[in-house]
N, C-alpha and C positions, 0 to 999 in steps of 0.2 A: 623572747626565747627563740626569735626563729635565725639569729645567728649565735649558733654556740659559737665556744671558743676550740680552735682544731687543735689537735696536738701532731706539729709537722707533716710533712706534704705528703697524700695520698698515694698508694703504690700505682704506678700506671695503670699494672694491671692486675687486676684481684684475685683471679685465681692462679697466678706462678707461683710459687714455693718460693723460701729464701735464699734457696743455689739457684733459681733461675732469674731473680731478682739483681741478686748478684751480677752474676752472668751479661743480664740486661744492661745495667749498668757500667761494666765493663766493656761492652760492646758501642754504649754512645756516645762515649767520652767525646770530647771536641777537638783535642791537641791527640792526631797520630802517633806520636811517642808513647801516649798513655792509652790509650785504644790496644785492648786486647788484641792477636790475631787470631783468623782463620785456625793456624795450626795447635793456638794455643787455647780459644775457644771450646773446641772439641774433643780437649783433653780435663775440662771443668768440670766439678761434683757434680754439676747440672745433668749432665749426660749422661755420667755414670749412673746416676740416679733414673735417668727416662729407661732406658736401657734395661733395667734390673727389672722395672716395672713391664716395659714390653717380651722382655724374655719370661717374664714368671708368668703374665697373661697368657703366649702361645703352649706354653710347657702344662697350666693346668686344661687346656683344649684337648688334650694329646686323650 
């Protein structure tokens, strides 16, 4: 029992969300053509999402 069987390959990283997963993903493509950019990175659900959280954080400080 000490090798179960996996079910496909483990997230890098365990605690991102599935838009930053995404995101990750998009970002280490191998072929430049399919590599996200810069400008198009930071336009990702990923963001928008950090974003919402870091404004609702400082907004209930207030």
């Amino acid at each position: 029992k000490m090798l179960e069987k996996r079910k496909g390959i483990p997230p890098p990283v365990h605690n991102l969300s599935a838009k930053g997963l995404t995101l990750l993903y998009a970002m280490i493509k191998y072929d430049p053509d399919e590599r996200i950019a810069a400008h198009q990175a930071l336009q990702h659900p990923y963001f928008q999402e950090l974003w919402q959280v870091t404004s609702n954080h400082f907004n209930l400080e207030r």
